[in-house]
GUKOL-841366 format. One record per atom (N, C-alpha, C, O, CB): residue in one letter; x, y, z. Coordinates in steps of 0.02 Angstrom, whole numbers, plus 32768, in hexadecimal, padded with zeros to 4 digits. Glycine has a CB too. Layout:
<recs>
AXYZ ...
</recs>
This chain:
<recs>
XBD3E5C966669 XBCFE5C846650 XBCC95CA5667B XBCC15CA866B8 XBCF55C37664F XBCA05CC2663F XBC6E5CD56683 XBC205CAC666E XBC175C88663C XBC5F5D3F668D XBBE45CC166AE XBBBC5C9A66A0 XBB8B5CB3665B XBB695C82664A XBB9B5C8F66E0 XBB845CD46642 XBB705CD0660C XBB815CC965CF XBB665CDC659B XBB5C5CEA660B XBBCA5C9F65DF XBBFE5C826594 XBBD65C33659B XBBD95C146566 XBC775C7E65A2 XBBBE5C1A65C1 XBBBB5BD565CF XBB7C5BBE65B6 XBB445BCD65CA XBBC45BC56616 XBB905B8F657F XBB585B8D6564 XBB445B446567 XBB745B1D6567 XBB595BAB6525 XBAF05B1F6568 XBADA5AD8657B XBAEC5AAF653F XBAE05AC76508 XBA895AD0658C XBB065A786543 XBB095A466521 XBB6C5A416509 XBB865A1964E1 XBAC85A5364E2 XBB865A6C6529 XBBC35A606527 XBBE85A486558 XBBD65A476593 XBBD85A8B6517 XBC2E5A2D653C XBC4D5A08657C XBC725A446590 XBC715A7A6571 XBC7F59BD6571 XBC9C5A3365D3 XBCC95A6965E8 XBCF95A4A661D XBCE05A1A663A XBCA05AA96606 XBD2B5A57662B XBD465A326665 XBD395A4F669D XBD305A8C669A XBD885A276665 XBD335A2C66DF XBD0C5A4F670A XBD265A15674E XBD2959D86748 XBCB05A5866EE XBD365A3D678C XBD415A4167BE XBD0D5A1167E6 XBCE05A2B6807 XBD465A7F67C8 XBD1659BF67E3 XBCDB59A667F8 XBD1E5971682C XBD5059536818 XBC97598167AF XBCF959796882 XBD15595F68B3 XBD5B595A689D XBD67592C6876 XBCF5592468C6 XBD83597B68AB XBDE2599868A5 XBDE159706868 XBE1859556870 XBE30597B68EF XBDCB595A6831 XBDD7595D67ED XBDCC598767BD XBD9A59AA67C6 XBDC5593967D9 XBDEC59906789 XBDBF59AD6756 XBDA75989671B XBDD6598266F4 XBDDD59E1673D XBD6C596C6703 XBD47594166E7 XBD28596966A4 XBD2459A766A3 XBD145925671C XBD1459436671 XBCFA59616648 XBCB0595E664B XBC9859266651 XBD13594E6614 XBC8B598E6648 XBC5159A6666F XBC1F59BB662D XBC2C59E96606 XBC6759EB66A9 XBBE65991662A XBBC959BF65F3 XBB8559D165FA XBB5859A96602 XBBCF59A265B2 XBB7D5A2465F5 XBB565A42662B XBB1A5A3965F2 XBB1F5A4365B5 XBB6F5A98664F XBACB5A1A6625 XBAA35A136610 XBA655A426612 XBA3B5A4D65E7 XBAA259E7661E XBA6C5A566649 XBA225A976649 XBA495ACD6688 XBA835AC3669B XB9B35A676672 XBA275AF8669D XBA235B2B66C8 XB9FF5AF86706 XB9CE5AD466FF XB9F75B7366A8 XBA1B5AFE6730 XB9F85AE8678C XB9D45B216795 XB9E65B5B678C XBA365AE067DB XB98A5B0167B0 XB95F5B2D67DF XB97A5B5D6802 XB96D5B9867F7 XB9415B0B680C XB9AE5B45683E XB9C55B61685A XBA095B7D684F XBA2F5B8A687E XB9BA5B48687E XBA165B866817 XBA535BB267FA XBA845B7867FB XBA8B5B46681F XBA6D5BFB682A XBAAC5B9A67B6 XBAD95B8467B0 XBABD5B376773 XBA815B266772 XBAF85B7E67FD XBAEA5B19674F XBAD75AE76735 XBADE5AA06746 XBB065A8D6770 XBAE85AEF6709 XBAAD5A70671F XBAC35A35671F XBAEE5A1166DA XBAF55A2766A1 XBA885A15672F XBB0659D266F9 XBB3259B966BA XBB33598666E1 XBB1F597C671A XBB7B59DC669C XBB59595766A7 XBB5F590C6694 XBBA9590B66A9 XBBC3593F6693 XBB4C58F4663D XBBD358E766C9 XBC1658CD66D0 XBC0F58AC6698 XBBDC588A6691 XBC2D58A5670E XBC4F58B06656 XBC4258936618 XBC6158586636 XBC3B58286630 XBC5E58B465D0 XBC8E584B6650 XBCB758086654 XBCA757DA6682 XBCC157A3667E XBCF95811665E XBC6757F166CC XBC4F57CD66E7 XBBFA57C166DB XBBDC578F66ED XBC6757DD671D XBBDD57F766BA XBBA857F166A7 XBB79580766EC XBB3C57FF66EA XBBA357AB6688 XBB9558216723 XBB65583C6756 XBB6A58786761 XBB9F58976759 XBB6858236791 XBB3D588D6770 XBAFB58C8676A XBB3658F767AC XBB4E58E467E1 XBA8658A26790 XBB3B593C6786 XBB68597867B2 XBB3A59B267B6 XBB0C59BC678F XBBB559936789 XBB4859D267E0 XBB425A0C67E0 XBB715A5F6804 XBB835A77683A XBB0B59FE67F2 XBB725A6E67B9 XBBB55AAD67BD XBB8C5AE167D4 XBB605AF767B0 XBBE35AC9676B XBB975AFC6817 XBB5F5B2A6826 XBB7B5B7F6825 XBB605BB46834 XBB3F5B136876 XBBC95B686808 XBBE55BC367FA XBC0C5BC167B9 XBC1C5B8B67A0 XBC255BE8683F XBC1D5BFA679E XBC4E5BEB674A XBCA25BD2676D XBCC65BAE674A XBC5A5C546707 XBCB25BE467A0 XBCED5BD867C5 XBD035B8667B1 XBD3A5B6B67AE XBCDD5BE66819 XBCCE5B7167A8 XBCD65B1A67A2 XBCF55B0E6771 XBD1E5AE06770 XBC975AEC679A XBCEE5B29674C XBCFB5B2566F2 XBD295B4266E6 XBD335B7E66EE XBCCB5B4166BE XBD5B5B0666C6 XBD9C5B2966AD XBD935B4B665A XBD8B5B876651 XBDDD5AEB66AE XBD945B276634 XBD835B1965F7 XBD5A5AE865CF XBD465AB065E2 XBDAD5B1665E7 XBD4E5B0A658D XBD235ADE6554 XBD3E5AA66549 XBD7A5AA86556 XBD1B5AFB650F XBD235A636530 XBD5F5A37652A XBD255A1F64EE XBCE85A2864F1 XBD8359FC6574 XBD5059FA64B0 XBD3259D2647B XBD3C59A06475 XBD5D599564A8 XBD3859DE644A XBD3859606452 XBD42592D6452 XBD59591B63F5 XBD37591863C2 XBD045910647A XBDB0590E6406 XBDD058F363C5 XBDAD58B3639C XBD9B588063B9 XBE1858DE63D9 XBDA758BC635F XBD71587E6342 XBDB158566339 XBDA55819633D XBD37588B62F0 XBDF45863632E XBE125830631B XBE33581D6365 XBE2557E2636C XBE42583F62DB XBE52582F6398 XBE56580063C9 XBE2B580F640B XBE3557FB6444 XBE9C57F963D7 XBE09582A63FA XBDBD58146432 XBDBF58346470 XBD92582C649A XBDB557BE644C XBDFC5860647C XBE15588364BA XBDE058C264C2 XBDBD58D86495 XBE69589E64B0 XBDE158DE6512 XBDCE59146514 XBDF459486510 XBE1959476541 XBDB25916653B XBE04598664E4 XBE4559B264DE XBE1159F464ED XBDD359F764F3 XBE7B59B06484 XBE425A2364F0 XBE435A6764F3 XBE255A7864BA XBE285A546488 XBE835A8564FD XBDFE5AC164BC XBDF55AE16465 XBE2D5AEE644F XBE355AED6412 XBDCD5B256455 XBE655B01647D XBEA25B24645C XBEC65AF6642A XBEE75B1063FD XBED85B3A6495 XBEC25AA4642F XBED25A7E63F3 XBEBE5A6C63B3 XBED65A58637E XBED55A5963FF XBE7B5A7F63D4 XBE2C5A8C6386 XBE5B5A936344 XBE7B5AC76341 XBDE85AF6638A XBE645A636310 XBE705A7F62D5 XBE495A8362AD XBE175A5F62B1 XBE965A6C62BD XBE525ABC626A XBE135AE86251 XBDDD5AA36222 XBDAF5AB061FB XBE385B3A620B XBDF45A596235 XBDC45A336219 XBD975A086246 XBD7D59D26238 XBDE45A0E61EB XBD945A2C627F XBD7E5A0A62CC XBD9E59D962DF XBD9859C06317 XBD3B59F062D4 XBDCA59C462AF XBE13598362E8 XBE3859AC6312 XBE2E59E9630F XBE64595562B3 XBE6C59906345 XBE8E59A1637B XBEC459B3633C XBEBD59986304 XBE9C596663C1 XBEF459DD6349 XBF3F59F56336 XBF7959C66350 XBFB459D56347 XBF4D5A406357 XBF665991636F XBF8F597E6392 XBF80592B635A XBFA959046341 XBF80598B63EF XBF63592B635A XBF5158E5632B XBF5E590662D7 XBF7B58DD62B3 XBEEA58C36339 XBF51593762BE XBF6659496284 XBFA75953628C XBFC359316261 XBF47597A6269 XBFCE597262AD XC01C596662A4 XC033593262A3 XC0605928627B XC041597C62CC XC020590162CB XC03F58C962C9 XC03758956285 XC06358706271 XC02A58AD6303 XC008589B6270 XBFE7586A6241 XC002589861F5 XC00A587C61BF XBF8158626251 XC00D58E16203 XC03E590261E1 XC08558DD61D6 XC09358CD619C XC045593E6204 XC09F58D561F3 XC0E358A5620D XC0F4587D61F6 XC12F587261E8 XC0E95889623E XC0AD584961E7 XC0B4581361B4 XC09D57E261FC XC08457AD61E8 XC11058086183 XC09E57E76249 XC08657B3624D XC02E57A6624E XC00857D66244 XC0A757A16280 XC0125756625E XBFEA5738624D XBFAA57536276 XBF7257646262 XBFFE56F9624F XBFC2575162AB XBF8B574E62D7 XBF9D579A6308 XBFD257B96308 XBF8B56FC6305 XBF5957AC6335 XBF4E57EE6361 XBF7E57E56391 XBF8A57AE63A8 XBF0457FA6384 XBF9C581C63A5 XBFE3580563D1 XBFA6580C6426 XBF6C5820642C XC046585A63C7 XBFD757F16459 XBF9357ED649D XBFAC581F64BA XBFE6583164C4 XBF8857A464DB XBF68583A64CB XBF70588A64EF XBF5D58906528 XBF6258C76544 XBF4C58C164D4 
</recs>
């Protein structure tokens, strides 16, 4: 990834204190580099190199997870919840 793939108002997973958290970058920092939101704790980060950032991440409407784009299926659900529910069972399998 480089820094001008990274675009504001998206999440991404990202390298916050030896975790990687889902991060969703809100503006450009004064002093370089951006700010973002920890989605799952709700406090205020700042990614001050692209190194931080692993990947894009979306959020499955049917089980609410944060996944990879690489599961994106072409109707914005996860692939991982359409196979399954393919299958015949009921509910989003836990990911």
């Amino acid at each position: 990834m480089k820094k001008n793939e990274i675009k504001i108002g998206t999440v991404y997973a990202a390298k916050v204190s030896d975790r990687v958290q889902p991060v969703r970058i809100v503006g450009e920092s004064p002093y370089g580099g951006w700010d973002g939101v920890n989605v799952k704790t709700g406090r205020t980060v700042r990614i001050r190199g692209v190194q931080r950032l692993r990947f894009e991440l979306f959020r499955c409407p049917a089980c609410r997870k944060w996944l990879n784009t690489c599961v994106r299926g072409p109707d914005g659900g996860c692939l991982l919840c359409d196979r399954a529910l393919a299958e015949g069972q009921t509910t989003a399998p836990a990911v």
